[in-house]
Structures are given as structure tokens and as C-alpha cells.
PyMOL Python script that loads the backbone (N, CA, C, O; Angstrom):
from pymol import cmd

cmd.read_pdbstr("""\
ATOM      1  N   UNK A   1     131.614 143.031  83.347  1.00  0.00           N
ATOM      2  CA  UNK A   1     131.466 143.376  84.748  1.00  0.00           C
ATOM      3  C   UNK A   1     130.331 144.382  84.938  1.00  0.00           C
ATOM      4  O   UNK A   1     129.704 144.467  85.994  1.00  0.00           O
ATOM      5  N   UNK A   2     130.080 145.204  83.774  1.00  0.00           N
ATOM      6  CA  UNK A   2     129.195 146.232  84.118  1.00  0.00           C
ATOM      7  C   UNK A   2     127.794 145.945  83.907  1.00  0.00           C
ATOM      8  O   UNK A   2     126.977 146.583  84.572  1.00  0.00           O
ATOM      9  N   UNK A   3     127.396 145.074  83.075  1.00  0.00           N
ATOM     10  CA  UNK A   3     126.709 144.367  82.910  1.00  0.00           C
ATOM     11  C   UNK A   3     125.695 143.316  84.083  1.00  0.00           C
ATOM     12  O   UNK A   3     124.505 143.111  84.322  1.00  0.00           O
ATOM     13  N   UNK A   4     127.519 142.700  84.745  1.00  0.00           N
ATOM     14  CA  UNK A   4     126.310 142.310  86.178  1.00  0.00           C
ATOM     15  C   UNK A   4     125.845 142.726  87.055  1.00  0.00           C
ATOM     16  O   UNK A   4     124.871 142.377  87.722  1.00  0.00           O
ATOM     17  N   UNK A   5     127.054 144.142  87.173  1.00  0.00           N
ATOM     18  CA  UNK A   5     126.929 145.218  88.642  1.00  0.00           C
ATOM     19  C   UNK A   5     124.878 145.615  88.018  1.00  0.00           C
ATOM     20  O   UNK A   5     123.947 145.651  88.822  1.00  0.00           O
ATOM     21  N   UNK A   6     124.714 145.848  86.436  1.00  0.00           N
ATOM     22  CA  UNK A   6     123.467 146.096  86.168  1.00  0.00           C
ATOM     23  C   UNK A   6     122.136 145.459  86.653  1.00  0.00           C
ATOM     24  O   UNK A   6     121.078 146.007  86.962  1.00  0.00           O
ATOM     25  N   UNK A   7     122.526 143.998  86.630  1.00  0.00           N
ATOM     26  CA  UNK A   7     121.612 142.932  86.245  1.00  0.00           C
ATOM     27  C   UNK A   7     121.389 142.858  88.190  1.00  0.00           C
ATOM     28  O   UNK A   7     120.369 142.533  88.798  1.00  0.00           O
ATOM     29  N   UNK A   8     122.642 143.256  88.722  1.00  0.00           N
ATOM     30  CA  UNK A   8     122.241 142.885  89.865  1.00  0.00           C
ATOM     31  C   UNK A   8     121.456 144.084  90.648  1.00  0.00           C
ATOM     32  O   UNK A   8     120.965 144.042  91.776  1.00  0.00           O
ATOM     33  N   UNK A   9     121.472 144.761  90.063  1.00  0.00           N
ATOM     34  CA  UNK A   9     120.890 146.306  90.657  1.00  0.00           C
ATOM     35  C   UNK A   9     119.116 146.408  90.373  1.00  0.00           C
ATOM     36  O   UNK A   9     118.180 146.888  91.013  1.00  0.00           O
ATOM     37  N   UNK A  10     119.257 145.627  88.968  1.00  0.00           N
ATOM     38  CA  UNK A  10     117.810 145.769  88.972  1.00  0.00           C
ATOM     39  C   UNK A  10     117.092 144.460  89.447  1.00  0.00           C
ATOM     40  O   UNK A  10     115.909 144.523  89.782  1.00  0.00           O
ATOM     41  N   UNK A  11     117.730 143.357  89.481  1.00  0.00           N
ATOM     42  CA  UNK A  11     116.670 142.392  90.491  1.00  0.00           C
ATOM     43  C   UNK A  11     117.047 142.772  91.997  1.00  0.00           C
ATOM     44  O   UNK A  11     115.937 142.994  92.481  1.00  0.00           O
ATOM     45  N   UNK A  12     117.849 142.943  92.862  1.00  0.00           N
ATOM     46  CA  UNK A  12     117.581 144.099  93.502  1.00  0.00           C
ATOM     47  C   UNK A  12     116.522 144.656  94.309  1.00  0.00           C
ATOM     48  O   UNK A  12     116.028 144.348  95.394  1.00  0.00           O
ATOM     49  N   UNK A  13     116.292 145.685  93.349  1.00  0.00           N
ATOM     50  CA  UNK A  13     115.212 146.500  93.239  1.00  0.00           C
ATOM     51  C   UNK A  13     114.000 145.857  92.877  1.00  0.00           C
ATOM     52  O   UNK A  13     112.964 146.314  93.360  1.00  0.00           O
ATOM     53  N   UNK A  14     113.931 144.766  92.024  1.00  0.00           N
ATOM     54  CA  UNK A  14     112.648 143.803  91.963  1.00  0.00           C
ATOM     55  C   UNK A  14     111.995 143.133  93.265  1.00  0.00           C
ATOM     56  O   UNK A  14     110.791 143.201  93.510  1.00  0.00           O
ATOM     57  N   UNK A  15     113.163 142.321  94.263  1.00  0.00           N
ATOM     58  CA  UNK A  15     112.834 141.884  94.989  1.00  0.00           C
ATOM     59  C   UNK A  15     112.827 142.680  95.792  1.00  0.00           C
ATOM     60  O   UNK A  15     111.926 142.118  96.415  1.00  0.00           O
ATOM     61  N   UNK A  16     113.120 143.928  96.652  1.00  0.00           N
ATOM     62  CA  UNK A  16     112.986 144.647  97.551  1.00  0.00           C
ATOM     63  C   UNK A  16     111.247 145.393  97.051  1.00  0.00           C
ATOM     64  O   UNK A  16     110.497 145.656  97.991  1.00  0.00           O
ATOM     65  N   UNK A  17     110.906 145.583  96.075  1.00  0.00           N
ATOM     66  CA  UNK A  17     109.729 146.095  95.680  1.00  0.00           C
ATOM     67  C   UNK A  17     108.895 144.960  95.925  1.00  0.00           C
ATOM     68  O   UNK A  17     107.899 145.032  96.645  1.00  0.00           O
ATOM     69  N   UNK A  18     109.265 143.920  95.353  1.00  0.00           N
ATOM     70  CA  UNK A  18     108.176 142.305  96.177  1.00  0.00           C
ATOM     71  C   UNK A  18     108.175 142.254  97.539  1.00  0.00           C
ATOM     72  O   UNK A  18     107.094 142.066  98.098  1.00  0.00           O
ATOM     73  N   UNK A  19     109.005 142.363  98.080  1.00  0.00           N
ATOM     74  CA  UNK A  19     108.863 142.339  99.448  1.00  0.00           C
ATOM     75  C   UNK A  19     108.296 143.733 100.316  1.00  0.00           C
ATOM     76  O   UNK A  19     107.748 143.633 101.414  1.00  0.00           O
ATOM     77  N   UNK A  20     108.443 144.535  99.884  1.00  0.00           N
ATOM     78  CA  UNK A  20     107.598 145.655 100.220  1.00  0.00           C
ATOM     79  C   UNK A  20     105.896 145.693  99.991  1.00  0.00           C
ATOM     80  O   UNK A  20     105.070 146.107 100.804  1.00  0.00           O
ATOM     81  N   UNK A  21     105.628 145.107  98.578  1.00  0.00           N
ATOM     82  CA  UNK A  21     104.192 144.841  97.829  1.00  0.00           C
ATOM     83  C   UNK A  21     103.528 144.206  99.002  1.00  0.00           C
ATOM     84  O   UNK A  21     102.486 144.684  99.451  1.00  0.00           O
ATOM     85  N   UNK A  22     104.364 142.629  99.769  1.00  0.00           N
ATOM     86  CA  UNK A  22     103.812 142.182 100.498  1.00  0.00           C
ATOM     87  C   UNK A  22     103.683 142.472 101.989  1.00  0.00           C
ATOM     88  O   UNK A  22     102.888 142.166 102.878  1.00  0.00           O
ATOM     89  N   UNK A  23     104.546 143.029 101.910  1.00  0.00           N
ATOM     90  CA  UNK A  23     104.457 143.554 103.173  1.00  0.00           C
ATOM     91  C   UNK A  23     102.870 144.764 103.501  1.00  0.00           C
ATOM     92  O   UNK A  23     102.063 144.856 104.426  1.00  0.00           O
ATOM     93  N   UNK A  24     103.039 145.388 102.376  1.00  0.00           N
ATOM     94  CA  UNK A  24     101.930 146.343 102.759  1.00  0.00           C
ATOM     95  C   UNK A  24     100.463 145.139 102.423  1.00  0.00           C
ATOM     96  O   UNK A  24      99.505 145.135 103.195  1.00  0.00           O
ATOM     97  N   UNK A  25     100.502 144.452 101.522  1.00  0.00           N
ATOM     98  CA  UNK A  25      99.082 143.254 101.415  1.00  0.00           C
ATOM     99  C   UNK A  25      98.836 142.982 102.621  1.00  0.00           C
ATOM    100  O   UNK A  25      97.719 143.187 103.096  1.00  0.00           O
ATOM    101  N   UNK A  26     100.037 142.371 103.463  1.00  0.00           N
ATOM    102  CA  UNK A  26      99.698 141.172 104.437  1.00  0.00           C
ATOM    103  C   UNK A  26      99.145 142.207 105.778  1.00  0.00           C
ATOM    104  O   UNK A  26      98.516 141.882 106.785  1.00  0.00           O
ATOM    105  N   UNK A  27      99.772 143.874 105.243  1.00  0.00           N
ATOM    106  CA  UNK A  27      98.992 144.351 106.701  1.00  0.00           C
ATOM    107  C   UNK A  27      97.670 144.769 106.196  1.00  0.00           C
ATOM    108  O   UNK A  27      96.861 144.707 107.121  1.00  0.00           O
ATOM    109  N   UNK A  28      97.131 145.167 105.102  1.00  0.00           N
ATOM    110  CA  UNK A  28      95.854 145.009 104.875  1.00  0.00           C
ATOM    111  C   UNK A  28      94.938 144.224 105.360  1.00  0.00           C
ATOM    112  O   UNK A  28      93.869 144.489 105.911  1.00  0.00           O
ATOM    113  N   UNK A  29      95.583 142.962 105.041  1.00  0.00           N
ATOM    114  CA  UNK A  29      95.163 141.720 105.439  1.00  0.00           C
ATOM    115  C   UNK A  29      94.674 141.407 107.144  1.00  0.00           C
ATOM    116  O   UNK A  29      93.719 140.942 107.767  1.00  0.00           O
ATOM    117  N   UNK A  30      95.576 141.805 107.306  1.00  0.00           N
ATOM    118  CA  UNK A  30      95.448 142.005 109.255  1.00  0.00           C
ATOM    119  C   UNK A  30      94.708 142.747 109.542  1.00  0.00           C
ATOM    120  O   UNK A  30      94.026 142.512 110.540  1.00  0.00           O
ATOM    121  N   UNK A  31      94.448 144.335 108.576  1.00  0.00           N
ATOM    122  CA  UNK A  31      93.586 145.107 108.828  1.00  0.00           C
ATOM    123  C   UNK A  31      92.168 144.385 108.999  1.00  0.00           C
ATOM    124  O   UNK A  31      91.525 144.214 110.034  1.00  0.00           O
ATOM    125  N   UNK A  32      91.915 144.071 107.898  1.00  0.00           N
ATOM    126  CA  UNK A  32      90.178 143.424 107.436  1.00  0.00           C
ATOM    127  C   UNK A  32      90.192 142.415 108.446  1.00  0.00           C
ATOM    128  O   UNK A  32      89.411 142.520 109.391  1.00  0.00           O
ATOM    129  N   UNK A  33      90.768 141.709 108.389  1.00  0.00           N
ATOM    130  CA  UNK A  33      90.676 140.576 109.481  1.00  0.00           C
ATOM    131  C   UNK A  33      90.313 141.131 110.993  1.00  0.00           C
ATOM    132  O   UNK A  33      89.386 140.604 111.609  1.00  0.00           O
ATOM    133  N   UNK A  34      90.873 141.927 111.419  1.00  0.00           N
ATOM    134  CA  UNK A  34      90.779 142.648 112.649  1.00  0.00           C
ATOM    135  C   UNK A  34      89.098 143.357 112.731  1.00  0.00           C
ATOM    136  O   UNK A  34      88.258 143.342 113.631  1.00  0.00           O
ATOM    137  N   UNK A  35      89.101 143.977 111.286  1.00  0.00           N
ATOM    138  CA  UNK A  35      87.870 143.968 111.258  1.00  0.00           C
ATOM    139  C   UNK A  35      86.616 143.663 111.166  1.00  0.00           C
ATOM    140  O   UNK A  35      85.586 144.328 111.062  1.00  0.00           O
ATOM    141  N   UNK A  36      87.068 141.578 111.268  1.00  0.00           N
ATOM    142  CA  UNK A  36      85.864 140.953 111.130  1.00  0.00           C
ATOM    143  C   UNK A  36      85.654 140.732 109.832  1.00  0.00           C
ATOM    144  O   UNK A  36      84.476 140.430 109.638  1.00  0.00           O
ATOM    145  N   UNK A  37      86.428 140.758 108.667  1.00  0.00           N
ATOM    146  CA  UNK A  37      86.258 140.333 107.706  1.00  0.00           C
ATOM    147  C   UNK A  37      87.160 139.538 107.227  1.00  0.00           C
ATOM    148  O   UNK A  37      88.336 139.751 107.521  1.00  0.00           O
ATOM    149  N   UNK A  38      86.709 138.140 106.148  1.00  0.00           N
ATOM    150  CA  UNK A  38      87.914 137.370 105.864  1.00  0.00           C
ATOM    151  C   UNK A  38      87.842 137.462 104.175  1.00  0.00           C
ATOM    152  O   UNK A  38      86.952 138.059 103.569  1.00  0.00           O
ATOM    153  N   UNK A  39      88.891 136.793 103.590  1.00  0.00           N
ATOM    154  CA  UNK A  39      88.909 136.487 102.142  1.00  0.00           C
ATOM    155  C   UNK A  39      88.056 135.204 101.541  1.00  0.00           C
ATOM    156  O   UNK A  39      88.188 134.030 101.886  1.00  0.00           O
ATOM    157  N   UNK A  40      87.340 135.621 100.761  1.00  0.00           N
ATOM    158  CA  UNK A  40      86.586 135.045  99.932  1.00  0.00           C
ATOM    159  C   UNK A  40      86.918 134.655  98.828  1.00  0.00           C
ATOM    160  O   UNK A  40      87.358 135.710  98.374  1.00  0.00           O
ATOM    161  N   UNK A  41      87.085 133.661  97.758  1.00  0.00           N
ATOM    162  CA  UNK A  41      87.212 133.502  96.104  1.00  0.00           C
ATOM    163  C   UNK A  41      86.034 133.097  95.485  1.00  0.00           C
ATOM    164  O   UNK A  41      85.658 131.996  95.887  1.00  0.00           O
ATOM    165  N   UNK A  42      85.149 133.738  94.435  1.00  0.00           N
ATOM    166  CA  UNK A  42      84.147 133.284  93.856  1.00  0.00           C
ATOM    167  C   UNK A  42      84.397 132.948  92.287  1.00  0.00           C
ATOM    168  O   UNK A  42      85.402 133.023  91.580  1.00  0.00           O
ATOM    169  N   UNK A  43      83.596 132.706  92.139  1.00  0.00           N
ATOM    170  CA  UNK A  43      83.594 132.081  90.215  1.00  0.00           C
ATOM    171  C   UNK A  43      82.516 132.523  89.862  1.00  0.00           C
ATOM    172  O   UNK A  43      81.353 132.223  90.136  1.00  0.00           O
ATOM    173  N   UNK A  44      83.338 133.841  88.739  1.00  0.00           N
ATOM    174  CA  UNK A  44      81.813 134.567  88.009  1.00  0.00           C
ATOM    175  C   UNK A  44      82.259 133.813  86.483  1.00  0.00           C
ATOM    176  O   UNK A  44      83.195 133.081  86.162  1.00  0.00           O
ATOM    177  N   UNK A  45      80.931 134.471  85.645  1.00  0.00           N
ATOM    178  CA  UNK A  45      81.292 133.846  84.441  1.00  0.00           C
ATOM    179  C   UNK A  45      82.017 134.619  83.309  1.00  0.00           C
ATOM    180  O   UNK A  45      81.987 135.834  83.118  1.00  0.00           O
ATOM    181  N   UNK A  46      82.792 133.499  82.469  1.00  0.00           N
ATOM    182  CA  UNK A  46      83.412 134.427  81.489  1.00  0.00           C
ATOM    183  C   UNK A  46      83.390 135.102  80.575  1.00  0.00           C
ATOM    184  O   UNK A  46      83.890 134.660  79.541  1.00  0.00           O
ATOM    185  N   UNK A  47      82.780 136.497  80.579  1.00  0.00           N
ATOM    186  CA  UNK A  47      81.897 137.421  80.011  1.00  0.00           C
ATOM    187  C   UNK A  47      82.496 137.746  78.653  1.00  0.00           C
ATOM    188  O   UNK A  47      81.812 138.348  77.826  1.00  0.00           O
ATOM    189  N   UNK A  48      84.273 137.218  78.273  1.00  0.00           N
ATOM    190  CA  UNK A  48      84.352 136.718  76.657  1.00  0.00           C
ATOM    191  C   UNK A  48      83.409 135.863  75.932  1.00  0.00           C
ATOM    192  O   UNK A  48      82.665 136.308  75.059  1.00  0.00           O
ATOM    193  N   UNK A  49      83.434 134.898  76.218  1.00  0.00           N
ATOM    194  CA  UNK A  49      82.823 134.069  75.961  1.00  0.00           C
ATOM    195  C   UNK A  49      81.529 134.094  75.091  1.00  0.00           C
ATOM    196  O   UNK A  49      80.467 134.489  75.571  1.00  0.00           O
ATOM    197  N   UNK A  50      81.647 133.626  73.685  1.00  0.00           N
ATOM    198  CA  UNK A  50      80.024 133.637  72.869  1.00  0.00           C
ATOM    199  C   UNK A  50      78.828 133.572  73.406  1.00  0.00           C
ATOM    200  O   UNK A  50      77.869 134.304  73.160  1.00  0.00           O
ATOM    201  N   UNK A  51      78.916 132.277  74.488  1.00  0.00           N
ATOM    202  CA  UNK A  51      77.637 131.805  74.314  1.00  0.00           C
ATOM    203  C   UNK A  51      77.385 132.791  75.801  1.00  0.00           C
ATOM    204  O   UNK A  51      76.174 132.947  75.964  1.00  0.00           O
ATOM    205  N   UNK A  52      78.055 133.345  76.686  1.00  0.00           N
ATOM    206  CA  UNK A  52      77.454 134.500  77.665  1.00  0.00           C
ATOM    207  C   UNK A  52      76.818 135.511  77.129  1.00  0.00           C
ATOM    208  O   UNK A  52      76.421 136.294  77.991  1.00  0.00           O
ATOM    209  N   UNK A  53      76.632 135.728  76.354  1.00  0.00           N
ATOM    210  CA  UNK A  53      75.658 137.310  75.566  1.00  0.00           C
ATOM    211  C   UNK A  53      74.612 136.174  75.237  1.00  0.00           C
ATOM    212  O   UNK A  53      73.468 136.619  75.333  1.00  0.00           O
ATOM    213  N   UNK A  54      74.643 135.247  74.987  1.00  0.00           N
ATOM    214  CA  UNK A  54      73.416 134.459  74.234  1.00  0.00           C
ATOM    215  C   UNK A  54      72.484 133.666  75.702  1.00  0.00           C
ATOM    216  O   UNK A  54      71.322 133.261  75.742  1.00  0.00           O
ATOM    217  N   UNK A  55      73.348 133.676  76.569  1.00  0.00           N
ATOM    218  CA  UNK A  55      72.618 133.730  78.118  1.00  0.00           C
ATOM    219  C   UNK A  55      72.082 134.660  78.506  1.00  0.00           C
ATOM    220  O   UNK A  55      71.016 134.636  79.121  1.00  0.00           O
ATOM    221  N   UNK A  56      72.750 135.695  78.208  1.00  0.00           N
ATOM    222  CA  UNK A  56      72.100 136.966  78.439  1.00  0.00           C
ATOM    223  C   UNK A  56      70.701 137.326  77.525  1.00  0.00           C
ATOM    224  O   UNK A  56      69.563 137.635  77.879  1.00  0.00           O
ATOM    225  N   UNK A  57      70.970 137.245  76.947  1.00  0.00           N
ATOM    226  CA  UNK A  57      69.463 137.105  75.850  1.00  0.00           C
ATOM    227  C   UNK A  57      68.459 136.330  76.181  1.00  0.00           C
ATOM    228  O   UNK A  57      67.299 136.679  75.966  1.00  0.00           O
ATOM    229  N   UNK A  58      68.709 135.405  76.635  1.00  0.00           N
ATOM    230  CA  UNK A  58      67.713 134.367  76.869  1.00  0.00           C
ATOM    231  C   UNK A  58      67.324 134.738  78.188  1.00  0.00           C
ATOM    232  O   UNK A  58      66.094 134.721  78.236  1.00  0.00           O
ATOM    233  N   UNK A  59      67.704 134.988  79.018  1.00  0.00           N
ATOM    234  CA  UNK A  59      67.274 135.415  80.528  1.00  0.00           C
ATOM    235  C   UNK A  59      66.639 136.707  80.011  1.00  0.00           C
ATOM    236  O   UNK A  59      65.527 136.355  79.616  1.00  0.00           O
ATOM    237  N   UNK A  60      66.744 137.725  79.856  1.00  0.00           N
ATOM    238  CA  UNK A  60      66.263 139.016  79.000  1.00  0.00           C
ATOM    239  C   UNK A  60      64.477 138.741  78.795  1.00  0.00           C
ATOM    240  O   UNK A  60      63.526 139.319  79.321  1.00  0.00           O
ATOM    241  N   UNK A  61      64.533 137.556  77.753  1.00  0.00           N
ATOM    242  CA  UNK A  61      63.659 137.363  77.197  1.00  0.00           C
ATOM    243  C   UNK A  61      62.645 136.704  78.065  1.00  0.00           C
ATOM    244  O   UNK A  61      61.423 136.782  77.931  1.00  0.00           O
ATOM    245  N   UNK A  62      63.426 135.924  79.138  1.00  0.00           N
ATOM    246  CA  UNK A  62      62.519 135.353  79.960  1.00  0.00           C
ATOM    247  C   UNK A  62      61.801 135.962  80.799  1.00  0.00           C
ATOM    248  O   UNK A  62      60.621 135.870  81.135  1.00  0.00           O
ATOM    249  N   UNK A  63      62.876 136.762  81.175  1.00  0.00           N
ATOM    250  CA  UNK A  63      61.943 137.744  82.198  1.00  0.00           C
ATOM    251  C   UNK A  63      60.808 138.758  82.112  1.00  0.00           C
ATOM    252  O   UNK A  63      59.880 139.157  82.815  1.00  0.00           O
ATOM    253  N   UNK A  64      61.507 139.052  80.516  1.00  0.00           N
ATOM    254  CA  UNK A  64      60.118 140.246  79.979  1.00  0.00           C
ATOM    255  C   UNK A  64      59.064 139.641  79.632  1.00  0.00           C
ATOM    256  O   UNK A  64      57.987 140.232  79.555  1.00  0.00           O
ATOM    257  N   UNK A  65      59.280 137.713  79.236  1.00  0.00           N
ATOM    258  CA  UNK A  65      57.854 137.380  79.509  1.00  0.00           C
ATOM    259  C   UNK A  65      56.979 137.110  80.495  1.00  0.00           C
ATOM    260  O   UNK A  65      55.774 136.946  80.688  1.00  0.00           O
ATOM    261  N   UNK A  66      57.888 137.121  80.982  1.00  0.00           N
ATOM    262  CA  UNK A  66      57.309 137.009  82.371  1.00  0.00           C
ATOM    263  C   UNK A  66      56.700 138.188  83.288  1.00  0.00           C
ATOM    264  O   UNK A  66      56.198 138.025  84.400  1.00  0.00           O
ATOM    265  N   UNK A  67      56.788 138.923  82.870  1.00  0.00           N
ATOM    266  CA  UNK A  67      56.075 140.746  83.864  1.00  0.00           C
ATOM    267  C   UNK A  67      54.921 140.868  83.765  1.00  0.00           C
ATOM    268  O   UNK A  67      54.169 140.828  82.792  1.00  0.00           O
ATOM    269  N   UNK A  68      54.754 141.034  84.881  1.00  0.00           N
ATOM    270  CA  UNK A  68      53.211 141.676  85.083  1.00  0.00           C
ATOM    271  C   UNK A  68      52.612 142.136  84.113  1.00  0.00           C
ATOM    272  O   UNK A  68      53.369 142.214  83.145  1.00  0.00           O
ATOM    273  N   UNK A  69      51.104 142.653  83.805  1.00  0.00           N
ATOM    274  CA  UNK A  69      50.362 143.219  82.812  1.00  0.00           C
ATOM    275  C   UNK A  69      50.797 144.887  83.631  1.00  0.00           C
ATOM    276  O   UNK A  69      51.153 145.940  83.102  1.00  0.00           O
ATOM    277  N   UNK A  70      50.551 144.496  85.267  1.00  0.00           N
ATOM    278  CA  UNK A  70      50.785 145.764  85.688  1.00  0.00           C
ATOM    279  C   UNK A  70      51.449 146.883  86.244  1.00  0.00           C
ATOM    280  O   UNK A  70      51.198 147.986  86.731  1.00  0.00           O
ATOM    281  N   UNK A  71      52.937 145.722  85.816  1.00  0.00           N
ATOM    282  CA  UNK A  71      54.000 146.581  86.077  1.00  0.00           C
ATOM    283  C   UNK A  71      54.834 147.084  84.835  1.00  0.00           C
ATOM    284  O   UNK A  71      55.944 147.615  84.859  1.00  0.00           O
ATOM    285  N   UNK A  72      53.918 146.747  83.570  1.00  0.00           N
ATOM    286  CA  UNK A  72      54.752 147.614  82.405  1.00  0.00           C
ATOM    287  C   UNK A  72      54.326 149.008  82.504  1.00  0.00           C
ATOM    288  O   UNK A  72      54.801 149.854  81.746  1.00  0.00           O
TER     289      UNK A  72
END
""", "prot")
cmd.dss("prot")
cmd.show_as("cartoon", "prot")
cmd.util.cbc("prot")
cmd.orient("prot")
């Protein structure tokens, strides 16, 4: 018995904390919006990833060949 009075105390408290979490998001949400701003999702790249440092290198390289005589 004491066990569930437990189990029930702490989901509970899980879901009253979820529902609070969202509650304060969704007025954020209203905030920005009000302010003329909306939500966006972009796709950057995955900067684990091996071969991203080896992109990075190569752009690096491109660009420094690429500079002016008179902007070094």
C-alpha cells in the first residue's frame, strides 16, 4: 500500500510539473507571437560528425586562396 500511495505521489508531481512546463511555453509562445514573431525549425549540420571538420578545412583553404594580395 505504501508503495502506491508513493508511486502515486510522484507521478503526481510529474504531471502537474508537465502541465505547468506547458503552460508557461505556450504563454511565451503567445508572447512572441503577439510580438510579431513566429517559430521557425532549421537544419544545421552535425558538427560530430568526421567528415564536418574535413568541410571545414576545405572551405578554410578555399577561402585563403582566394584573398586578395591586398587584404592580407
Amino acid at each position: 500500500m505504501l508503495f502506491y500511495m508513493v508511486i502515486k505521489i510522484v507521478v503526481m508531481n510529474v504531471v502537474s510539473h508537465r502541465s505547468h512546463a506547458a503552460t508557461v511555453q505556450q504563454k511565451l509562445r503567445h508572447q512572441r507571437r503577439a510580438n510579431g514573431m513566429r517559430p521557425v525549425q532549421i537544419w544545421a549540420p552535425d558538427t560530430r560528425r568526421p567528415e564536418f571538420a574535413e568541410e571545414c578545412r576545405r572551405q578554410a583553404r578555399n577561402v585563403a586562396a582566394h584573398v586578395p594580395a591586398n587584404a592580407r
